[in-house]
C-alpha positions, 0 to 999 in steps of 0.5 A: 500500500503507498504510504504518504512519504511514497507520494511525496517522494514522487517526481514533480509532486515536491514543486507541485505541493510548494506552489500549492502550499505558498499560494494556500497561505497567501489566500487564507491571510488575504481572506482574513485582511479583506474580511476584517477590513471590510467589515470595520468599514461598513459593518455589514456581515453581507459585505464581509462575507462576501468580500472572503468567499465572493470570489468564490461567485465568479468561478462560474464564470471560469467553469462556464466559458473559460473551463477548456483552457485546463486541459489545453495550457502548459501547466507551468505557464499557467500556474505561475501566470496565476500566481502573478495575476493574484499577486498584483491583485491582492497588492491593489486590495491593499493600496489605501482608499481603494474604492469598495466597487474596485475591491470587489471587481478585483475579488471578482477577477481573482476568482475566475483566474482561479476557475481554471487554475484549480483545472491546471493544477489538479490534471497536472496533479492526475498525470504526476500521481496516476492510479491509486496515487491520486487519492494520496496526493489529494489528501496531502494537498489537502492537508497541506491547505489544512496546516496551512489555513491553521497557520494562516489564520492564526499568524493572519490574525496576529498580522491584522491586529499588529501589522493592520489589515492593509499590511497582512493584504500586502505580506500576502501578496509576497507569498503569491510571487513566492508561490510562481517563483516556485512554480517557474523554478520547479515545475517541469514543462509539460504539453498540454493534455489535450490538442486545440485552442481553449474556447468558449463552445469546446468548454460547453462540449465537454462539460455537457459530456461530463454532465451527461451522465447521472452517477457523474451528476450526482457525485458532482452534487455531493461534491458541491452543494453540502459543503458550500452551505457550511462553508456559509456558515464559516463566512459568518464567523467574523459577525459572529465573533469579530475578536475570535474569527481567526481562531475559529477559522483555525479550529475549522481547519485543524478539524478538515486536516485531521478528516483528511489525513484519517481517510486518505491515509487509513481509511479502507478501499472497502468503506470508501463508497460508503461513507461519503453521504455519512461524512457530509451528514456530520460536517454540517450536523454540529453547526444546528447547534449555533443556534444554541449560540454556544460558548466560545469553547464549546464552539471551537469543539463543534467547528472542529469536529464538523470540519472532519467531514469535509474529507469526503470530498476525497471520497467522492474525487476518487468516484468522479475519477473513475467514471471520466477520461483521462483526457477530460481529467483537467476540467472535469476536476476544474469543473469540481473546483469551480462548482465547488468554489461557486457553491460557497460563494452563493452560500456566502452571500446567501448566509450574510443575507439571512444574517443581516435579517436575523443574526448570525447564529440563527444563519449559520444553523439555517445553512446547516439544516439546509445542507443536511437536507441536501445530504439526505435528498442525494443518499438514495441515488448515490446508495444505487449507484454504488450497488449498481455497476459504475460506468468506467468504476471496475476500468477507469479511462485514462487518457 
């Protein structure tokens, strides 16, 4: 069985997991500034909110028409070009007097550059990790974005109350440089995986393949749906505690980190399949309980324990492999991410309205309760599809 120190061991993965980590770190501080900033200026928890996860919104844009350049762009040109555009853009966030229009115009171009970079880098992550190492090198990634979001948001919000949020908006967008610089300098060049140009109506065609297809549909869903709306609920943690927001931010990601290490690692092939629907049940179950509006170390346990749900999307990456090409792999993972990035970011916005008209306990128990609901209504269909023959499971496609 591959082991952990197998897959970073692994050519390319070591550049591919410092780029991701450097660019992880640089968003998790940004996010927190941005947040913080916005929120002391307009007291809006709608506008906080989505000033953190608003990107998150325009990767629609990116999964709509942009979503075929994942498979037809060099992958080191794409990943440090990225991580340029979001430097720049995290540094003009920080420049004072920066009008509250322009800062979401950046939030918004941010996010559909993101869109296809989540396709880049996950195909390239599938060519250097092929088979059985995929899950691996997922995971680590994953837990790498995990200690990193710990550390971002805990040395992000010592860097908000020293620094100023301006100052920590411009100490992360050194790390965005610092994350091409190692792109450029690590990753090897690599063709394409596919032949064409990226266009608009190639994007269609093959999202209209990937979505063609009800097992694919319905672990797309999964992927998607549930954890947005929690995600909606972390949004409010500045309304909810303002002085403590980065600290449950951390606990959150110390919870993702320890999911995703217990079923990468040791969770075996057998339970796979079947404790998806399960792990999606508990990463929104505790946060019902905000409406109790527990104390703050109660609170810190629950936001932890929830969090170690968010390993199923592990789970359900690993089905959606199975059952797509290997010369789709790019952006049907894009798709994945965008989705994924889109669901929050409507969470986000949906999460600060509720907020706004009632407060935000009571909206992160409704975002709960609205994901464990989608949880259920998906269980049926995925519970036939794993009973049933998988197109592509036993004899997955690779291109």
């Amino acid at each position: 069985m591959l082991t952990y120190r197998d897959v970073l061991r692994m050519p390319q993965f070591g550049p591919l997991f410092a780029t991701s980590a450097l660019q992880n770190a640089a968003s998790t501080t940004s996010g927190l500034a941005l947040g913080v900033l916005v929120f002391t200026t307009t007291g809006s928890p709608l506008l906080s909110a989505l000033s953190m996860f608003g990107s998150s919104l325009a990767q629609v844009i990116g999964a709509t028409l942009l979503m075929s350049a994942a498979d037809r762009l060099p992958p080191r040109g794409a990943l440090c070009g990225s991580a340029l555009a979001f430097g720049i853009g995290t540094a003009v966030l920080a420049v004072p007097g920066v009008p509250l229009p322009l800062v979401f115009a950046v939030v918004l171009v941010e996010g559909v550059v993101a869109s296809v970079t989540g396709g880049v880098r996950y195909g390239l992550l599938n060519e250097v990790l092929p088979g059985p190492a995929f899950l691996l090198g997922r995971a680590v990634l994953n837990m790498c974005a995990g200690s990193t979001q710990v550390l971002g948001y805990a040395v992000g919000g010592v860097l908000v109350a020293v620094v100023s949020p301006r100052g920590t908006l411009l100490v992360a967008a050194a790390l965005y440089l610092a994350g091409a610089a190692a792109a450029w300098s690590g990753i090897a060049r690599r063709p394409p995986r596919a032949a064409g140009r990226p266009s608009v109506g190639e994007t269609w065609r093959t999202n209209a393949v990937l979505w063609s297809s009800g097992p694919r549909r319905r672990v797309y869903l999964s992927l998607w749906v549930p954890n947005g709306l929690v995600v909606g609920c972390e949004s409010l943690f500045v309304p909810y505690r303002p002085d403590r927001a980065g600290l449950l931010l951390a606990c959150a990601a110390v919870g993702m980190l320890a999911g995703d290490t217990v079923t990468g690692r040791f969770l075996p092939a057998r339970w796979r399949g079947r404790l998806g629907t399960p792990l999606l049940l508990l990463v929104a179950a505790p946060y019902v309980l905000f409406a109790l509006r527990p104390a703050l170390p109660l609170a810190l346990v629950l936001t932890a324990l929830a969090s170690t749900g968010f390993s199923a999307s592990l789970l359900f990456q690993e089905r959606l492999m199975a059952l797509t090409p290997g010369t789709m792999t790019g952006q049907a993972l894009g798709l994945h991410s965008s989705g994924m990035l889109t669901a929050q970011g409507v969470a986000a916005a949906l999460a600060g309205a509720v907020a706004q008209r009632s407060s935000a306990p009571a909206a992160i128990a409704v975002m709960a309760a609205a994901s464990l609901v989608v949880t259920l209504a998906l269980a049926p269909g995925l519970r036939r599809d794993r009973r049933g023959a998988l197109p592509g499971a036993a004899a997955p496609q690779r291109g």
